[in-house]
C-alpha positions in Angstrom: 47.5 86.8 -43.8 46.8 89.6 -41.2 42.9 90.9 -40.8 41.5 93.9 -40.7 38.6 95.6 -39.2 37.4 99.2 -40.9 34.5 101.1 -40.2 32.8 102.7 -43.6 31.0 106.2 -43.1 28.8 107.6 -45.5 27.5 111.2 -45.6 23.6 110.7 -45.9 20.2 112.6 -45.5 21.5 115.2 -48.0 18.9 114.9 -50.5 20.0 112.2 -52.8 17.2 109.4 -51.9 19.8 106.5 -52.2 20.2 106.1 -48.4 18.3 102.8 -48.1 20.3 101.2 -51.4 23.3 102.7 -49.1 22.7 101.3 -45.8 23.4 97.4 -46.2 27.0 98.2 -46.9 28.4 100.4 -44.2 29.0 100.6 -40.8 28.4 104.0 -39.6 26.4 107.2 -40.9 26.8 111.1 -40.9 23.2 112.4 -41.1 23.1 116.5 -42.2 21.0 118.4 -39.6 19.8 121.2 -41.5 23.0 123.3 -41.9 23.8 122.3 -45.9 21.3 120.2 -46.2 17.9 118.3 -44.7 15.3 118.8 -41.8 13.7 116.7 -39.4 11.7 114.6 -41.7 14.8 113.5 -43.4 16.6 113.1 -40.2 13.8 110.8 -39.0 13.8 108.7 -42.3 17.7 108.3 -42.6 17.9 107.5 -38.5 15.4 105.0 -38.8 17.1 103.1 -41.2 20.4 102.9 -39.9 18.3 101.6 -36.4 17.2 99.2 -39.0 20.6 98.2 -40.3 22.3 98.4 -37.1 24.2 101.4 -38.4 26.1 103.7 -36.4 24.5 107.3 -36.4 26.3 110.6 -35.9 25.8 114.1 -36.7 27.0 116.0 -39.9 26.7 119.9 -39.3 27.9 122.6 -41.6 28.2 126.1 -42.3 24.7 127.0 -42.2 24.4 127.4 -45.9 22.3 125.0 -48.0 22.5 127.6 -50.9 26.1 125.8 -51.7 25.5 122.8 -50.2 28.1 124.1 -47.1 30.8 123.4 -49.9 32.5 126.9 -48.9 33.4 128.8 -46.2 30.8 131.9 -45.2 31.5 135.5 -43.6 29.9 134.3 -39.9 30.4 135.5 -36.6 32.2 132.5 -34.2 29.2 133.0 -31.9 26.4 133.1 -35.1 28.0 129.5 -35.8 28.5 127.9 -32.2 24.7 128.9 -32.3 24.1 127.4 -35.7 26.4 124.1 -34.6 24.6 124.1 -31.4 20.9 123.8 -32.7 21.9 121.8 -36.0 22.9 118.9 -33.3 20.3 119.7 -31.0 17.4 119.1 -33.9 18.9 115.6 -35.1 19.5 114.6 -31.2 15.7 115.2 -30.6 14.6 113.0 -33.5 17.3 110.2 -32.1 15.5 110.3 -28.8 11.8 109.7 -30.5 13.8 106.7 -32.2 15.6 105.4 -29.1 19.0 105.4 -30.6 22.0 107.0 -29.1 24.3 109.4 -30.7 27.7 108.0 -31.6 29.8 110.6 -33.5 30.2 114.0 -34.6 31.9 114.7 -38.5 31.9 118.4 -39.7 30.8 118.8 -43.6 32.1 120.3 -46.5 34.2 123.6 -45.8 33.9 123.4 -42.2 35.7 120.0 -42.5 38.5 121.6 -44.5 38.6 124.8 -42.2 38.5 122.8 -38.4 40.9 120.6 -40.3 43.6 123.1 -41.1 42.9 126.4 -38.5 43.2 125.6 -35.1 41.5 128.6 -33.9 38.4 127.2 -36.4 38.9 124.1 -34.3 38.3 125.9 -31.0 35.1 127.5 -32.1 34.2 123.6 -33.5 35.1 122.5 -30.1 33.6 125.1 -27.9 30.0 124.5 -30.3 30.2 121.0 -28.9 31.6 120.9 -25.5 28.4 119.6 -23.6 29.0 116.5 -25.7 32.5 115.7 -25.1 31.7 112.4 -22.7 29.1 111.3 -25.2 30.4 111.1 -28.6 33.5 110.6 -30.9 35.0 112.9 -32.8 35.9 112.3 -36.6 39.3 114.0 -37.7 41.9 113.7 -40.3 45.0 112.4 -39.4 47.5 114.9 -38.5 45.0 117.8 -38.6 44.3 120.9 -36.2 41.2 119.4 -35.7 43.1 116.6 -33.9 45.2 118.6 -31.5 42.4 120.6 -30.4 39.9 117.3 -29.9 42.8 115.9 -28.0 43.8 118.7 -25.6 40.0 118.9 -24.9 39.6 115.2 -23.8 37.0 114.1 -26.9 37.5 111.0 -27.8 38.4 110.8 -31.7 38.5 108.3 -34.6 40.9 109.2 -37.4 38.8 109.4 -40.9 40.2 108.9 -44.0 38.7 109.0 -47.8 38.4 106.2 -49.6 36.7 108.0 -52.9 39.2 111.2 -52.9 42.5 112.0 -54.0 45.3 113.3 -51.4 47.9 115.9 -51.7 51.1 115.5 -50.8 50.4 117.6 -47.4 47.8 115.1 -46.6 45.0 117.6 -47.6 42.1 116.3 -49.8 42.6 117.7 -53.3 39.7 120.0 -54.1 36.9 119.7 -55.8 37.8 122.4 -58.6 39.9 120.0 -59.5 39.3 117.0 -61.8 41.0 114.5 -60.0 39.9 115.0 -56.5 37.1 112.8 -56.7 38.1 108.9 -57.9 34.8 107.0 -59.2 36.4 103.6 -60.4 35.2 100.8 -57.8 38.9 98.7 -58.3 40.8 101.8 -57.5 38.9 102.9 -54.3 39.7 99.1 -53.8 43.1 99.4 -54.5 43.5 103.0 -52.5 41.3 101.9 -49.3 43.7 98.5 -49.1 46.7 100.6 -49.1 45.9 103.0 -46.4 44.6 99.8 -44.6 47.9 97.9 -45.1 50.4 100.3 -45.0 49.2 102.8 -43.1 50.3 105.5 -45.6 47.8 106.7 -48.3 49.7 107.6 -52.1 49.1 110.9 -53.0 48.7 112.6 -56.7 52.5 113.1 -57.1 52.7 109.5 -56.6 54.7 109.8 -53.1 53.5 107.5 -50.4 52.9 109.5 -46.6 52.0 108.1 -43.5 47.5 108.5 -42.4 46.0 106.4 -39.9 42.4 106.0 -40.1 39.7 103.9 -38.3 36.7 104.9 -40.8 36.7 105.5 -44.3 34.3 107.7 -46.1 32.8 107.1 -49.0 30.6 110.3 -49.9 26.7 109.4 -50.4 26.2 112.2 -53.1 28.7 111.0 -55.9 27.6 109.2 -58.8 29.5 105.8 -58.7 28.5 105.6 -54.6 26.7 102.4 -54.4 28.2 100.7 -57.2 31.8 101.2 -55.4 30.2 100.6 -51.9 29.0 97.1 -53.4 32.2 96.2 -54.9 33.8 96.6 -51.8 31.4 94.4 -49.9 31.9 91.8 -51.6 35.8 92.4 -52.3 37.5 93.9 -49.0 36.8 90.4 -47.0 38.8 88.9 -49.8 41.6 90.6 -48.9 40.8 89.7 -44.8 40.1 93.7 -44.5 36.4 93.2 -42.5 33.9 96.5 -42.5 32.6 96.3 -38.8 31.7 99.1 -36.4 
């Protein structure tokens, strides 16, 4: 049987308190910086324990709106948010260097995800926010996405992200959360979903068509309310099925 090796990311340092029930069982984290959600104290906490658990740490900015949890997309000039991008990263790189531990990654959050994702001019403000970084860090994009081109034609380095707790559209987009089904909570059926994508290199979507996604990390998001109970189950499940979470 043919082995794997997946990275899991988790969105963390968003004011849930689960990250150090969380930490054992990925590989890689996305720590918010202040745009939707946390400060330095939190950054400081969450860092130092992924130091602790030899877990990966990157940078989660957002639209700087904690008032919706950057869950939508805000009326902001492309400077106002280069600025906001900018110093979001610049706050959680400062606590890293107190904590001797290097930054890895870069993952958008929320609506900025979705808009870098699909709007390639969105992209190029993304990009142009965090230039300065381009030799330091990997970029995490959805396969097939604007996000990808741009990364690509700018020289980052990028790892293709897929979701391993949300439902996909037929055009590859995430369904959204107004709808029911976007999220999926059942610990056998992220099983079932991640092992596919892993395997077949396609993910099934909610018209039960099959589409090609390539993906080196899988997110599981830290703020849902099955997350450590399906993060456990695949712990001890995924090596059963020689698909190994490494970073």
């Amino acid at each position: 049987m043919k082995t794997y090796s997946i990275d899991i990311n988790c969105d963390l340092g968003e004011g849930f308190n689960n990250e150090a029930l969380i930490m054992p069982h990925i590989t890689s984290c996305n720590i918010a910086c202040g745009g939707h959600a946390g400060n330095k104290e939190t950054m400081k906490w969450v860092a130092g324990l992924a130091k602790e658990h030899k877990v990966l740490v990157g940078a989660h900015p957002s639209y700087p709106d904690q008032e919706n949890f950057g869950r939508t997309t805000i009326n902001i000039s492309d400077r106002e948010l280069i600025n906001s991008i900018k110093s979001q990263i610049l706050d959680l790189e400062s606590v890293l260097v107190e904590l001797h531990i290097p930054l890895t990654h870069i993952k958008p959050h929320g609506a900025l995800y979705n808009d870098v994702a699909r709007d390639s001019r969105m992209a190029e403000v993304f990009i142009s926010a965090i230039a300065d970084l381009k030799d330091k860090v990997v970029l995490y994009v959805p396969y097939g996405s604007k996000m990808e081109e741009v990364a690509l034609i700018n020289g980052f380095k990028i790892k293709y992200e897929a979701f391993g707790d949300r439902n996909y559209n037929t055009d590859g987009s995430l369904v959204s959360r107004n709808h029911d089904n976007a999220l999926i909570q059942d610990p056998v059926t992220v099983l079932n979903h991640i092992r596919y994508m892993v395997e077949e290199q396609e993910v099934r979507t909610v018209a039960g068509t099959s589409i090609k996604l390539l993906a080196d990390t899988y997110c599981i998001h830290g703020d849902a309310p099955a997350t450590l109970q399906i993060l456990t189950y695949l712990s001890q499940e995924l090596p059963k099925h020689k698909i190994f979470i490494k970073n």
